[in-house]
N, CA, C and O of each residue as an XYZ file, in Angstrom:
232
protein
N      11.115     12.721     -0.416
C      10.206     11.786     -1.055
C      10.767     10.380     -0.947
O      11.987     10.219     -0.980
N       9.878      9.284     -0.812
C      10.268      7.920     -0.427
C      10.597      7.454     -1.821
O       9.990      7.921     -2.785
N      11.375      6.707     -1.933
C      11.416      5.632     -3.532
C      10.284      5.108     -3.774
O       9.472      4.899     -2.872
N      10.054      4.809     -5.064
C       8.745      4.300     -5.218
C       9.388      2.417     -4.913
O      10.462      1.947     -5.289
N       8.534      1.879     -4.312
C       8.840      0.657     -4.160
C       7.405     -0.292     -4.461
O       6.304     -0.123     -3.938
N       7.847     -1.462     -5.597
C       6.880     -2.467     -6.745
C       6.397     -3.264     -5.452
O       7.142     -3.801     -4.631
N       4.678     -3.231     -5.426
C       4.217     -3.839     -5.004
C       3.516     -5.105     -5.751
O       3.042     -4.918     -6.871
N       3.452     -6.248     -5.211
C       2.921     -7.544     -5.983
C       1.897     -8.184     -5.192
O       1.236     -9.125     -5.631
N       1.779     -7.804     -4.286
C       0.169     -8.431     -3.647
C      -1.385     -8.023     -3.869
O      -2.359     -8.705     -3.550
N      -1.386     -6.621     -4.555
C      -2.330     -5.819     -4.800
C      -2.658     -6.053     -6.059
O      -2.045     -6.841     -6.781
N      -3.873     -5.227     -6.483
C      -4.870     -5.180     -7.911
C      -4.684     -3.895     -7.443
O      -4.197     -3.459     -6.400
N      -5.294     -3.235     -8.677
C      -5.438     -1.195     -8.993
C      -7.268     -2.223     -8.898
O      -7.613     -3.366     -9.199
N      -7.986     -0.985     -8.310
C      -8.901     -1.264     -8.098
C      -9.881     -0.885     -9.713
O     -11.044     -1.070    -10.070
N      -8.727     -0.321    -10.296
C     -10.059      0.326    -11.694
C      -9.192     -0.504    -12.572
O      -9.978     -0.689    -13.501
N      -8.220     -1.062    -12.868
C      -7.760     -1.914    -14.151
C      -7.658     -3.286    -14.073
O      -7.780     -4.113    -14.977
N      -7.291     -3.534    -12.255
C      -6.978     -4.990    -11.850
C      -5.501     -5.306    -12.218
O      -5.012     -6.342    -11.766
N      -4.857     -4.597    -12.899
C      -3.228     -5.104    -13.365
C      -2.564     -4.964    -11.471
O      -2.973     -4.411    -10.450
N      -1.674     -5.603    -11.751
C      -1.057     -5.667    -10.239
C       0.211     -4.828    -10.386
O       0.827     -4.324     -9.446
N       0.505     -4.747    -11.598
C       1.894     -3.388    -11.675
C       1.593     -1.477    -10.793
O       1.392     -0.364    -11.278
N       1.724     -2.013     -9.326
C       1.677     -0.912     -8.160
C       3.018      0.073     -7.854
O       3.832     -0.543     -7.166
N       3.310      0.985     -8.076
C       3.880      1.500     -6.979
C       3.695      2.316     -5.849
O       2.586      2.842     -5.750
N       4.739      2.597     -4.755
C       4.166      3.150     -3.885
C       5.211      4.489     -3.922
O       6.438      4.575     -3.969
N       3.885      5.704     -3.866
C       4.481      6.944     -4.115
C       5.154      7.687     -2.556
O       6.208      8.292     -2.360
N       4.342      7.426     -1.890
C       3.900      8.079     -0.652
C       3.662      6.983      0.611
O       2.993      5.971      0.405
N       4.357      7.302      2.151
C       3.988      6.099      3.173
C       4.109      7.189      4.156
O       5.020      8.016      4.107
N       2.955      7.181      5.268
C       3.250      8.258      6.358
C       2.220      7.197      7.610
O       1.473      6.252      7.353
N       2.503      7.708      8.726
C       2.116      6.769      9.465
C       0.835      7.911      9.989
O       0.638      9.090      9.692
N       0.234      7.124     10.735
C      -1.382      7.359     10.888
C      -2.186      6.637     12.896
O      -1.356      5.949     13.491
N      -2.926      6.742     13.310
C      -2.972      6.180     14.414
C      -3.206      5.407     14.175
O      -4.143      5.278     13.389
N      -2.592      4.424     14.629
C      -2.997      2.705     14.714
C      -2.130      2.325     13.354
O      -1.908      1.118     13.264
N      -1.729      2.940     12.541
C      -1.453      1.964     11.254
C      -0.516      2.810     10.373
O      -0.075      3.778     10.993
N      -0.123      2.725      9.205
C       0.440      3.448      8.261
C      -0.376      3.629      6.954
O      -0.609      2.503      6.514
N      -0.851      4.489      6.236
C      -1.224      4.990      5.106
C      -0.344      4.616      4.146
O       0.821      4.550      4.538
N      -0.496      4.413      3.276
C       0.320      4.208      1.797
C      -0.442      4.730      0.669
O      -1.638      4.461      0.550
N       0.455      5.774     -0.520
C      -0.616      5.691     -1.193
C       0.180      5.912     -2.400
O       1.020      6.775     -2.656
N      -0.483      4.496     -3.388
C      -0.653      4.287     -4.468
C      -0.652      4.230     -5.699
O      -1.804      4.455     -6.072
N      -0.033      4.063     -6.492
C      -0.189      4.384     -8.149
C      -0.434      3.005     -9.113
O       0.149      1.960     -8.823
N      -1.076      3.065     -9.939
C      -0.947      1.997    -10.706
C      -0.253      2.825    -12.011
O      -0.407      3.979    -12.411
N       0.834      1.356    -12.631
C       1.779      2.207    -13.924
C       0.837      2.001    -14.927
O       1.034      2.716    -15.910
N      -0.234      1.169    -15.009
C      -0.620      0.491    -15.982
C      -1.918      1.559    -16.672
O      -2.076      1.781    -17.873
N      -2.819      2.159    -15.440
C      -3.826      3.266    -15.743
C      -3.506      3.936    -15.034
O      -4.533      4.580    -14.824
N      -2.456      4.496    -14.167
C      -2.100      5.955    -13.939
C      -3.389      5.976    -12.564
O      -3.433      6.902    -11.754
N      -4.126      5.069    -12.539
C      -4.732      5.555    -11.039
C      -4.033      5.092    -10.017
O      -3.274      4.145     -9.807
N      -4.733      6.526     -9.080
C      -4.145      6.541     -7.377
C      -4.873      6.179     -6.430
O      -6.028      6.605     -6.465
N      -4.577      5.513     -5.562
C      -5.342      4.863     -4.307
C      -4.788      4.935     -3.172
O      -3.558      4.921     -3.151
N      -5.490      5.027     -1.985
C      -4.681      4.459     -0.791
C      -5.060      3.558      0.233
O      -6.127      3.600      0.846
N      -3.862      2.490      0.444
C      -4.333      1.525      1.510
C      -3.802      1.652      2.938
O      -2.601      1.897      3.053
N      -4.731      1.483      4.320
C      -4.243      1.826      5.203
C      -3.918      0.339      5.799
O      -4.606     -0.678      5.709
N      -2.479      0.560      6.526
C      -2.436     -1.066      7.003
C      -2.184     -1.112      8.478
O      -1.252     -0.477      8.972
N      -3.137     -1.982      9.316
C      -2.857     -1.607     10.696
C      -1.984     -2.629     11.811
O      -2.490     -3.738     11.980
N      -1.083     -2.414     12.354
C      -0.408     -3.319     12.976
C      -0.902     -4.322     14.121
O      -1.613     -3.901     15.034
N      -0.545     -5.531     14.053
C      -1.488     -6.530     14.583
C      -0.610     -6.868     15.804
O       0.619     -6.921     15.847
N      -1.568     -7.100     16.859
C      -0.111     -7.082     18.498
C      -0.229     -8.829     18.124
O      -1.129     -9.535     17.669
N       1.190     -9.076     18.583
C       1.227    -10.626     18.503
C       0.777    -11.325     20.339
O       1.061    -10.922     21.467
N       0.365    -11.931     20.071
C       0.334    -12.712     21.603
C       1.340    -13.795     21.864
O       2.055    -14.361     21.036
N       1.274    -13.969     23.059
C       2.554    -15.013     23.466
C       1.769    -16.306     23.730
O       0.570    -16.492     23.941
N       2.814    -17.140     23.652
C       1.935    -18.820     23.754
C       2.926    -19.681     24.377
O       4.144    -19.758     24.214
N       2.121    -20.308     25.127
C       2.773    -20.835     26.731
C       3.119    -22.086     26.019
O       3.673    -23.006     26.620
């Protein structure tokens, strides 16, 4: 099991408090899954995040 690690960029989509952790991270095509807890109402969510190719600049 991963550590739970405090996220601060997010809202819980049902309380809005931003006190997140992350229970769970597994990777996925194209992106990684994460999923979710809020400490504040105990709900679970998950966000998928997909990796962006950088381009080069002349």
């Amino acid at each position: 099991m991963i550590s739970p690690i405090r996220q601060t960029g997010l809202h819980c989509p049902a309380c809005g408090k931003r006190k997140l952790i992350t229970v769970d991270t597994r990777p996925t095509a194209g992106g990684i899954r994460r999923r979710k807890k809020c400490n504040t109402c105990d709900f679970r969510f998950s966000t998928v995040e997909t990796i962006a190719k950088m381009r080069k600049v002349r």
